[in-house]
N, CA, C, O and CB atoms as a CASP TS submission, in Angstrom:
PFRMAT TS
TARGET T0000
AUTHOR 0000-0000-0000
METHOD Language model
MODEL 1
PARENT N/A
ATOM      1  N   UNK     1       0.821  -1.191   0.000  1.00  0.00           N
ATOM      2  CA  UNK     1       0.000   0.000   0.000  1.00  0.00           C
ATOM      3  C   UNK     1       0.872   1.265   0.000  1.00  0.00           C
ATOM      4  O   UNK     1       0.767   2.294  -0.667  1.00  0.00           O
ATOM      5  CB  UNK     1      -0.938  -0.008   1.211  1.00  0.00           C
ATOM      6  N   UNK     2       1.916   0.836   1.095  1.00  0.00           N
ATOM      7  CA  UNK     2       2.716   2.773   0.746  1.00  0.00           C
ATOM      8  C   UNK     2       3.140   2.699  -0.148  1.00  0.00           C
ATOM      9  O   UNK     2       3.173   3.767  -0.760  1.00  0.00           O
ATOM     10  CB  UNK     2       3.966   3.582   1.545  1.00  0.00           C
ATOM     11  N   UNK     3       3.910   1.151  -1.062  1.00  0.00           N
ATOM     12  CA  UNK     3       4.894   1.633  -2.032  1.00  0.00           C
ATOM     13  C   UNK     3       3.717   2.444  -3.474  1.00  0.00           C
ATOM     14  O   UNK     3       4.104   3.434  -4.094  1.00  0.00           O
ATOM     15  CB  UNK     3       6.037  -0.024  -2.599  1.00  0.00           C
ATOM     16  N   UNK     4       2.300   1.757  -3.762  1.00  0.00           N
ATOM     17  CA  UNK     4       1.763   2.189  -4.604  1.00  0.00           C
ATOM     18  C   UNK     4       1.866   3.846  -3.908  1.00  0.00           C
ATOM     19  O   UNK     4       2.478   4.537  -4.722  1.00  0.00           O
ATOM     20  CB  UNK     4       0.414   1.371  -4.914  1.00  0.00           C
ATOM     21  N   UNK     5       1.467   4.660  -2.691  1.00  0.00           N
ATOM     22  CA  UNK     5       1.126   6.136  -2.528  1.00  0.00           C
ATOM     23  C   UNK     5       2.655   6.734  -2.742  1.00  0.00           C
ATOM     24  O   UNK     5       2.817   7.870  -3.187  1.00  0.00           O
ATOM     25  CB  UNK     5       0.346   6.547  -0.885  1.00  0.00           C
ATOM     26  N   UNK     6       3.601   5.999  -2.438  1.00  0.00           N
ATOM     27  CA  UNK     6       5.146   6.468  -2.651  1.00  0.00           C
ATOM     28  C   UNK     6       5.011   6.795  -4.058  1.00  0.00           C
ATOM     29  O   UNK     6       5.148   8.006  -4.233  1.00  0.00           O
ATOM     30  CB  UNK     6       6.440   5.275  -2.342  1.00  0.00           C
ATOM     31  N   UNK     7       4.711   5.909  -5.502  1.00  0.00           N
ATOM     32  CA  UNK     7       4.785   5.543  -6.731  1.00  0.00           C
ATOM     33  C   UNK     7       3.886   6.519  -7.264  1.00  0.00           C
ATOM     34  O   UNK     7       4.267   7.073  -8.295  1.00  0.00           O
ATOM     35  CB  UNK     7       4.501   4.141  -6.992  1.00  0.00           C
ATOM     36  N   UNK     8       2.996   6.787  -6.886  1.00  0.00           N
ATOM     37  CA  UNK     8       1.521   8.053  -7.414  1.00  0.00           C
ATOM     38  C   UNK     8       2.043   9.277  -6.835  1.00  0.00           C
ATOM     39  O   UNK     8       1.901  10.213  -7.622  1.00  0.00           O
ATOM     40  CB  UNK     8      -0.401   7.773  -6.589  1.00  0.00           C
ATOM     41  N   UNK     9       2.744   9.695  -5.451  1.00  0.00           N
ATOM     42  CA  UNK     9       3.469  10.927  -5.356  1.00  0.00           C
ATOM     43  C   UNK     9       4.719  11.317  -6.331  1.00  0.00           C
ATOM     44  O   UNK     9       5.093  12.446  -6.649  1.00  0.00           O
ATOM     45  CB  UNK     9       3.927  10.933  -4.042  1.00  0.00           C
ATOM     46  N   UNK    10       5.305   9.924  -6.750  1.00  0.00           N
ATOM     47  CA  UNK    10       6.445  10.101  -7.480  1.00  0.00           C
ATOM     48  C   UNK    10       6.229  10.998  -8.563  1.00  0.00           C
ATOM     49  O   UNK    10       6.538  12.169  -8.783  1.00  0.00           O
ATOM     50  CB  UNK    10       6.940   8.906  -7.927  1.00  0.00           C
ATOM     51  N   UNK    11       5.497   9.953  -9.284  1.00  0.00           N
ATOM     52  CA  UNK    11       4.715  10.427 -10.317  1.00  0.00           C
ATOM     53  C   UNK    11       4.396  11.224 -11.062  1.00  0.00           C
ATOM     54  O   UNK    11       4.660  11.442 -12.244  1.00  0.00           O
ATOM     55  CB  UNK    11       4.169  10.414 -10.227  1.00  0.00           C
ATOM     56  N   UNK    12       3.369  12.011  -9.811  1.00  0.00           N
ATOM     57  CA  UNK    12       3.128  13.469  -9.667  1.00  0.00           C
ATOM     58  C   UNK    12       4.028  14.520  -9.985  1.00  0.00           C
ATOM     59  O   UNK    12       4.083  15.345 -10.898  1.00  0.00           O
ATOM     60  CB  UNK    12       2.862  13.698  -8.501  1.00  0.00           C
ATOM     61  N   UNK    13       4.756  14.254  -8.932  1.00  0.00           N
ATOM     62  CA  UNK    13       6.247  14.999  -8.634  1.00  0.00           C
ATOM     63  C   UNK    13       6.817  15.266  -9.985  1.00  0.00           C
ATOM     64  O   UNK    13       6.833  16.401 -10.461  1.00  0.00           O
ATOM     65  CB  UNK    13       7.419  14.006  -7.719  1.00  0.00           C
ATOM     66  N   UNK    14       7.320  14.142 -10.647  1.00  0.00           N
ATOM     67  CA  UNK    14       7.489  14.457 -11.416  1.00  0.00           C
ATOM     68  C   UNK    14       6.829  14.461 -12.951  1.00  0.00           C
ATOM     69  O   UNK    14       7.550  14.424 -13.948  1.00  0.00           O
ATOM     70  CB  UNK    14       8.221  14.188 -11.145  1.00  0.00           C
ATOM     71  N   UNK    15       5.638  14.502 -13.007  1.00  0.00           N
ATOM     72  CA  UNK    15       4.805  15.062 -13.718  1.00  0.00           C
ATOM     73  C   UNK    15       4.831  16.811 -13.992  1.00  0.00           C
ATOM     74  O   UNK    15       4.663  17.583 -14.936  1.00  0.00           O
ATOM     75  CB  UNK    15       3.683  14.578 -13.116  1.00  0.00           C
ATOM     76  N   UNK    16       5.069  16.858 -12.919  1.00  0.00           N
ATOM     77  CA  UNK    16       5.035  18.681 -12.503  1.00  0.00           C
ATOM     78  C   UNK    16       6.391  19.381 -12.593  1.00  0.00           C
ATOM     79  O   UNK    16       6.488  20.589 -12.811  1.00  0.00           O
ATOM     80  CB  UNK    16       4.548  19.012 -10.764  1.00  0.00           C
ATOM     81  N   UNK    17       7.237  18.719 -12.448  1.00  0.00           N
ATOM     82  CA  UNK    17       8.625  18.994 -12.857  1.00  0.00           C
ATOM     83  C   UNK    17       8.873  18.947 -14.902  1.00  0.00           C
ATOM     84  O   UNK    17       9.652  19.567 -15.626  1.00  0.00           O
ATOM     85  CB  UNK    17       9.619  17.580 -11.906  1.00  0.00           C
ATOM     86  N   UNK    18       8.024  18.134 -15.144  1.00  0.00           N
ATOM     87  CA  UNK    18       8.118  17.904 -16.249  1.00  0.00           C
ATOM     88  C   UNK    18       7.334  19.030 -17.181  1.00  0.00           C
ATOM     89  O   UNK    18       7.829  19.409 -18.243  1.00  0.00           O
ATOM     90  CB  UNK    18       7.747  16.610 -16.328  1.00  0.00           C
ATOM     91  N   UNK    19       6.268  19.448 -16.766  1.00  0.00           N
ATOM     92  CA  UNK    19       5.228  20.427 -17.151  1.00  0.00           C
ATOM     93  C   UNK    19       5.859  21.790 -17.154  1.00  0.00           C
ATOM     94  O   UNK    19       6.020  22.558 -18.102  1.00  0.00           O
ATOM     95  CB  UNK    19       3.993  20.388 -16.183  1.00  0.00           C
ATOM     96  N   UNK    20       6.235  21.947 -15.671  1.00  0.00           N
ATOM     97  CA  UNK    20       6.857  23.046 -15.260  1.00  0.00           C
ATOM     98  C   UNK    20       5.508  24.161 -14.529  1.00  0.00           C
ATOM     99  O   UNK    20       5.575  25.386 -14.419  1.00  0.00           O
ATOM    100  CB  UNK    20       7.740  23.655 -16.690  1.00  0.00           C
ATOM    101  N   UNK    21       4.550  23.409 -14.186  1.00  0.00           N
ATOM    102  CA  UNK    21       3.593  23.765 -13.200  1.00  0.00           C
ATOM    103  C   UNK    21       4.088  23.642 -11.751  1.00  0.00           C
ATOM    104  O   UNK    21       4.062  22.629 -11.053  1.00  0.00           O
ATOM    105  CB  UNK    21       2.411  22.941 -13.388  1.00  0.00           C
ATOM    106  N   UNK    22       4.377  24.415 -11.548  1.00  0.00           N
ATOM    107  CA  UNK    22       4.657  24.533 -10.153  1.00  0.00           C
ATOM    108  C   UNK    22       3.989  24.722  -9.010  1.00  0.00           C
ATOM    109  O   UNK    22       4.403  24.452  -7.882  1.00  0.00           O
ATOM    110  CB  UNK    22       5.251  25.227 -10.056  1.00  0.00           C
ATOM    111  N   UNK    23       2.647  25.323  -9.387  1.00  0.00           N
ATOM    112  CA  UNK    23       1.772  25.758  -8.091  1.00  0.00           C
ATOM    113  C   UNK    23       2.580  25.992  -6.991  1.00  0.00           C
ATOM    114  O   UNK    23       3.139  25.197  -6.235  1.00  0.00           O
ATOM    115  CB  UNK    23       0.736  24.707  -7.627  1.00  0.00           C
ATOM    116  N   UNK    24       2.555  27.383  -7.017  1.00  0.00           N
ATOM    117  CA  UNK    24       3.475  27.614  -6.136  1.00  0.00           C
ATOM    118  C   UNK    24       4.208  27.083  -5.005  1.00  0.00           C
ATOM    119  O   UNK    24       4.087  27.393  -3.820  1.00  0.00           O
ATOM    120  CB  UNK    24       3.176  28.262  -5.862  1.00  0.00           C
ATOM    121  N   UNK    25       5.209  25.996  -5.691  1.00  0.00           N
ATOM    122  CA  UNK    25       5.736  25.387  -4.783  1.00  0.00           C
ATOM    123  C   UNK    25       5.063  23.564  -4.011  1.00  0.00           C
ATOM    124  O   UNK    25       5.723  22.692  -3.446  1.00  0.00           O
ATOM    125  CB  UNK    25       5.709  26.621  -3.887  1.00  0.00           C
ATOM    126  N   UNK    26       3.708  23.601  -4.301  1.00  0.00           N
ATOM    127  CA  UNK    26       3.087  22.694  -4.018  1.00  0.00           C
ATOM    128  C   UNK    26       3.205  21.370  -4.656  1.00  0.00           C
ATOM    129  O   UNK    26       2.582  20.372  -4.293  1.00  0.00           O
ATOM    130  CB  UNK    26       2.114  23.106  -4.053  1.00  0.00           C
ATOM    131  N   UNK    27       4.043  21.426  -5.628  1.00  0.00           N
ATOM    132  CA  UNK    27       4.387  20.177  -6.411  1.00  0.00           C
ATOM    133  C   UNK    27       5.738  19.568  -5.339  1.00  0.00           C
ATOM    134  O   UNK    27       5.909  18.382  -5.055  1.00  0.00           O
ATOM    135  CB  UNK    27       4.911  20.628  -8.295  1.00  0.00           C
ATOM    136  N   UNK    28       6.268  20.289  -5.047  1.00  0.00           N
ATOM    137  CA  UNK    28       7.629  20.034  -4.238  1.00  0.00           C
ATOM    138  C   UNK    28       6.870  19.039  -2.757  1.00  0.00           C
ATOM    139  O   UNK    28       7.037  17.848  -2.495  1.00  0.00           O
ATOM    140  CB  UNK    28       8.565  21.961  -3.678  1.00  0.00           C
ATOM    141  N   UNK    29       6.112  19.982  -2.086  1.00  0.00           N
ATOM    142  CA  UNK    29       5.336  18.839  -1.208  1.00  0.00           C
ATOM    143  C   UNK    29       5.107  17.339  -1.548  1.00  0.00           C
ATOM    144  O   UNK    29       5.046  16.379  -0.780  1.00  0.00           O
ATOM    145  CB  UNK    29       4.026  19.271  -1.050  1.00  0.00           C
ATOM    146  N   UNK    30       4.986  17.397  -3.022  1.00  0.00           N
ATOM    147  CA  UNK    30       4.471  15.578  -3.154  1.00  0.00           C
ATOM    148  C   UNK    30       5.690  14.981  -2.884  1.00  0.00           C
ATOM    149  O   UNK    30       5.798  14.101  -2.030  1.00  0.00           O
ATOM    150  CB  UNK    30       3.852  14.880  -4.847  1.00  0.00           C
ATOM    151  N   UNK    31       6.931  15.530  -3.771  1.00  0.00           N
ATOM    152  CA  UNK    31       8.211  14.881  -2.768  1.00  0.00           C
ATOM    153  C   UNK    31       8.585  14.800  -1.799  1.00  0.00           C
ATOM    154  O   UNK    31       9.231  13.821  -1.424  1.00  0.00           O
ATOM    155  CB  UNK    31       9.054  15.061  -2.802  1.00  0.00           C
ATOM    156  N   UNK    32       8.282  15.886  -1.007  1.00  0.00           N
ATOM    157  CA  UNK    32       8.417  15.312   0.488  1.00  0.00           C
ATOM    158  C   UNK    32       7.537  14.255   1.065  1.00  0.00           C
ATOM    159  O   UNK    32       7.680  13.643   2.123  1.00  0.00           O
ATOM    160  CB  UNK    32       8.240  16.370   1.402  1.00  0.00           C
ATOM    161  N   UNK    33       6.746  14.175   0.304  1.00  0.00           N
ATOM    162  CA  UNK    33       5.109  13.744   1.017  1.00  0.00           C
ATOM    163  C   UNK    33       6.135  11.687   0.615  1.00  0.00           C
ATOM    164  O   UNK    33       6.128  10.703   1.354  1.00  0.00           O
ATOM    165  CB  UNK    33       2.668  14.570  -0.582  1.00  0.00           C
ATOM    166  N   UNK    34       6.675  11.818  -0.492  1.00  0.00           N
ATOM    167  CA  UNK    34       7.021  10.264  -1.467  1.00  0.00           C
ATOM    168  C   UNK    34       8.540   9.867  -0.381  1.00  0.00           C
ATOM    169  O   UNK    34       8.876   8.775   0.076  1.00  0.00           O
ATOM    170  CB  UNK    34       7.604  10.677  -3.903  1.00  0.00           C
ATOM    171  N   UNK    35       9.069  10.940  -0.266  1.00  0.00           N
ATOM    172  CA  UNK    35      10.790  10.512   0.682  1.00  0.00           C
ATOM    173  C   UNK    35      10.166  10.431   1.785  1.00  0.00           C
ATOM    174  O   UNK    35      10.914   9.827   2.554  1.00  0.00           O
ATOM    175  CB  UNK    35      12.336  11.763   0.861  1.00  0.00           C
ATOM    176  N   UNK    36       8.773  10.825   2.539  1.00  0.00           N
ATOM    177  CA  UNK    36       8.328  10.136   4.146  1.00  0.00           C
ATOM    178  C   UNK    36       8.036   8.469   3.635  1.00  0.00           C
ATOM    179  O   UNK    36       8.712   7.495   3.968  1.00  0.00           O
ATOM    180  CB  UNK    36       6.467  11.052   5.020  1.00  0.00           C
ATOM    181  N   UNK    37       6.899   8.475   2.788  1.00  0.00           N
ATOM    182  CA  UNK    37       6.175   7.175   2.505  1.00  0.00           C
ATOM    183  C   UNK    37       7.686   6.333   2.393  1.00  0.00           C
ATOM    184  O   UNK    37       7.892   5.429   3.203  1.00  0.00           O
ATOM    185  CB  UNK    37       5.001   7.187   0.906  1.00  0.00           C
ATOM    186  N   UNK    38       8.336   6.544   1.745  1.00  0.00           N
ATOM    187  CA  UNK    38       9.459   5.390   1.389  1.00  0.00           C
ATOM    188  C   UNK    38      10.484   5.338   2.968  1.00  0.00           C
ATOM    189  O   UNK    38      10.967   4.229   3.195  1.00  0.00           O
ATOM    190  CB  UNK    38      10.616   6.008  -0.323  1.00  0.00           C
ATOM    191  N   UNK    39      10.647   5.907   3.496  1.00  0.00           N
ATOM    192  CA  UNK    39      11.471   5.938   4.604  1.00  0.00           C
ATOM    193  C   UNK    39      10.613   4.995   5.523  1.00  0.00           C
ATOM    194  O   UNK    39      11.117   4.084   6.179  1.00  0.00           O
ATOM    195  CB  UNK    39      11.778   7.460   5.173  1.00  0.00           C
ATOM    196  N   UNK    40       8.878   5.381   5.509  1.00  0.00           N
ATOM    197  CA  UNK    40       8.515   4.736   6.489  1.00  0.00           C
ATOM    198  C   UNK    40       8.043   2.861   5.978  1.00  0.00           C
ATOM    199  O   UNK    40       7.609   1.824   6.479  1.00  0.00           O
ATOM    200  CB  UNK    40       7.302   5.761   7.103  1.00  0.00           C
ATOM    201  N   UNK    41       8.436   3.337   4.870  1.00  0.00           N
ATOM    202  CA  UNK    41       8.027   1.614   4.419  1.00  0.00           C
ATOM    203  C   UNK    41       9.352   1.156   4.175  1.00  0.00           C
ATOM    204  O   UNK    41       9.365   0.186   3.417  1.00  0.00           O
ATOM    205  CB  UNK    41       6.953   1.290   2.854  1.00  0.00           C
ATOM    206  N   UNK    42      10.837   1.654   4.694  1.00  0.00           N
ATOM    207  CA  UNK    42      11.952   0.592   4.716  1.00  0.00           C
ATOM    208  C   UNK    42      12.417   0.730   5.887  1.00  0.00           C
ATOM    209  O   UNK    42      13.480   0.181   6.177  1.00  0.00           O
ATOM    210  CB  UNK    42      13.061   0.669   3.717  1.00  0.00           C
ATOM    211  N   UNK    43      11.528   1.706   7.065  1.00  0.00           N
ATOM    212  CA  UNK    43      11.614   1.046   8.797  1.00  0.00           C
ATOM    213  C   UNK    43      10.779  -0.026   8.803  1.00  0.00           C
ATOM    214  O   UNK    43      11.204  -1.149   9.072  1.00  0.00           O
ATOM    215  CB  UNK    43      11.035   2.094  10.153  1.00  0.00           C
ATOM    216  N   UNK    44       9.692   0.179   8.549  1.00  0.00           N
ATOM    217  CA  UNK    44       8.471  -1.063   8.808  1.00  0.00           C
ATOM    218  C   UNK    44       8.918  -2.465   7.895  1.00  0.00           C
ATOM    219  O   UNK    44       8.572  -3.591   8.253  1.00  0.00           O
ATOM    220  CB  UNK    44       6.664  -0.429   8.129  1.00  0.00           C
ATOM    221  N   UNK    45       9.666  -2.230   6.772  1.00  0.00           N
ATOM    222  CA  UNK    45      10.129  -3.368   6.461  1.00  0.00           C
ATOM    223  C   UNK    45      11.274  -4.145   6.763  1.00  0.00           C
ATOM    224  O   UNK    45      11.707  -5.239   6.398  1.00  0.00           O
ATOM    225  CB  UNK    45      10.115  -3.305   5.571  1.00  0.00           C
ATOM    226  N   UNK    46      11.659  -3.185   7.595  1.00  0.00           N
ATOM    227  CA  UNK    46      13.464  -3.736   8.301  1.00  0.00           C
ATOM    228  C   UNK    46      12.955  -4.228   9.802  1.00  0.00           C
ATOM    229  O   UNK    46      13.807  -4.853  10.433  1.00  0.00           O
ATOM    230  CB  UNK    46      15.045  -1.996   8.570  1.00  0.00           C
ATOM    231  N   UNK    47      11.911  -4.062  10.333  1.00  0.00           N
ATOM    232  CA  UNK    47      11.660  -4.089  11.520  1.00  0.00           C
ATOM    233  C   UNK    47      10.861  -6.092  11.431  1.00  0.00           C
ATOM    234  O   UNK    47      10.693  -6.895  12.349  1.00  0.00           O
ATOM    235  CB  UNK    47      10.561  -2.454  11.962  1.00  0.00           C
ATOM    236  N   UNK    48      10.646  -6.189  10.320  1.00  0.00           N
ATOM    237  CA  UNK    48       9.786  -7.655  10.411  1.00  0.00           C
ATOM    238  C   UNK    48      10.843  -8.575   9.746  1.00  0.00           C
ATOM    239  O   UNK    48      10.523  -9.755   9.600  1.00  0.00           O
ATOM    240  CB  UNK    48       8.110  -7.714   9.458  1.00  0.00           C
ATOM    241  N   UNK    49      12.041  -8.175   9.337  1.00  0.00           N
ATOM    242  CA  UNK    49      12.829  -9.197   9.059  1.00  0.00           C
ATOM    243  C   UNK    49      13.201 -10.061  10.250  1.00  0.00           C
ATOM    244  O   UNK    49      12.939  -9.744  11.411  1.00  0.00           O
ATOM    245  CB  UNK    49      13.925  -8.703   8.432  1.00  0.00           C
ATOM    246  N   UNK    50      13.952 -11.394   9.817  1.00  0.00           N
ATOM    247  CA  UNK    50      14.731 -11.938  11.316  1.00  0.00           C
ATOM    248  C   UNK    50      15.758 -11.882  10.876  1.00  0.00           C
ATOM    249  O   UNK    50      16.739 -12.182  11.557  1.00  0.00           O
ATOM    250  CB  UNK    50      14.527 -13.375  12.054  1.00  0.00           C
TER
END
């Protein structure tokens, strides 16, 4: 589930980089929003290994 919301912020991200729509600045949020999702899905996945 996060990696698909990680993969659709990516996306985005750079969808908007690509356009060059920036909304002021609000395209930059989806990357931050994609480097939380992925950080928190390779604690939660390091945490269930043995």
């Amino acid at each position: 589930m996060l990696w698909t919301i990680f993969a659709i912020l990516l996306v985005l991200w750079l969808l908007g980089i690509v356009t060059g729509i920036t909304l002021n600045g609000y395209i930059h949020i989806l990357l931050v929003l994609a480097v939380i999702v992925l950080i928190i899905k390779l604690f939660q996945g390091g945490s269930t290994a043995k």
